[in-house]
Wavefront OBJ file of the C-alpha trace (Angstrom):
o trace
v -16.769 14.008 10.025
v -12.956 14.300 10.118
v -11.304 14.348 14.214
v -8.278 16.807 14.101
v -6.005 16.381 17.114
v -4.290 19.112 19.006
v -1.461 18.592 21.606
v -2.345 14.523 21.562
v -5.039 15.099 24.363
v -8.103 17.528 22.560
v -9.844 16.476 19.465
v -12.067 18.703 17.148
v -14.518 17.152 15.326
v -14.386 18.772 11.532
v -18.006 18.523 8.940
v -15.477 19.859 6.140
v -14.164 16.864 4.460
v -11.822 18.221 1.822
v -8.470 18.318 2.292
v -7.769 21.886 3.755
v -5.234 23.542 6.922
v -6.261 24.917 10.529
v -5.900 27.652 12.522
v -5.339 26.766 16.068
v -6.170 29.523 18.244
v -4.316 29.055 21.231
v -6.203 31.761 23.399
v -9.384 30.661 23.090
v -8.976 26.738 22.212
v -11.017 27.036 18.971
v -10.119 25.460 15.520
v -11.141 27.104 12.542
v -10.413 26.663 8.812
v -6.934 28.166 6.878
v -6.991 29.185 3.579
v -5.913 26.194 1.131
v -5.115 28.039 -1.582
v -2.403 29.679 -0.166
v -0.786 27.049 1.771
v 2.243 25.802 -0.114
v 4.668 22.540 1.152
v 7.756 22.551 -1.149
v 8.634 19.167 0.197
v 7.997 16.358 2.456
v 10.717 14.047 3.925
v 11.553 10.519 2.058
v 9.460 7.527 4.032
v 10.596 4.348 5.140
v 10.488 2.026 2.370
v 7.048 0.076 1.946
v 5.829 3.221 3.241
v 3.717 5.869 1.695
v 1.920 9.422 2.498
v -2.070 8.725 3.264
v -2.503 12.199 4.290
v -0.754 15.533 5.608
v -2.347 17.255 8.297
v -1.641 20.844 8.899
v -2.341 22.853 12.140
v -0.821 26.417 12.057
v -0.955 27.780 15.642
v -1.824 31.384 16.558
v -1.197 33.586 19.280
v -2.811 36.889 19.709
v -0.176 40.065 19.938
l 1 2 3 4 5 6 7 8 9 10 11 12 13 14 15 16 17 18 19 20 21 22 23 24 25 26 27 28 29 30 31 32 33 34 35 36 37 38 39 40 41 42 43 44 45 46 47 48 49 50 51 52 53 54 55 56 57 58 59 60 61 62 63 64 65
């Protein structure tokens, strides 16, 4: 299981191990699962040096209109 963390202080446990964005519905409090395949990052910010990337985690909140 993979723990996604929302706002520091509620966790969601995920059984979907591959690397893949959220939906964070901010109505109901319920996580669900974005489509990969069209998420695109252009480019992520230089790291410190002796640092690298171990992962990018991506939670796109949503409000209903």
């Amino acid at each position: 299981m993979r723990e996604i963390t929302v706002d520091g202080a509620r966790s969601y446990f995920d059984t979907n191990m591959t690397d893949h964005p959220h939906f964070y519905w901010e109505d109901t409090a319920t996580l669900s699962d974005a489509p990969a395949e069209e998420l695109r990052i252009e480019r992520l910010p230089r790291v410190p040096e002796g640092a690298e990337i171990a992962a990018v985690d991506v939670v796109i909140r949503l409000r209903r209109t």
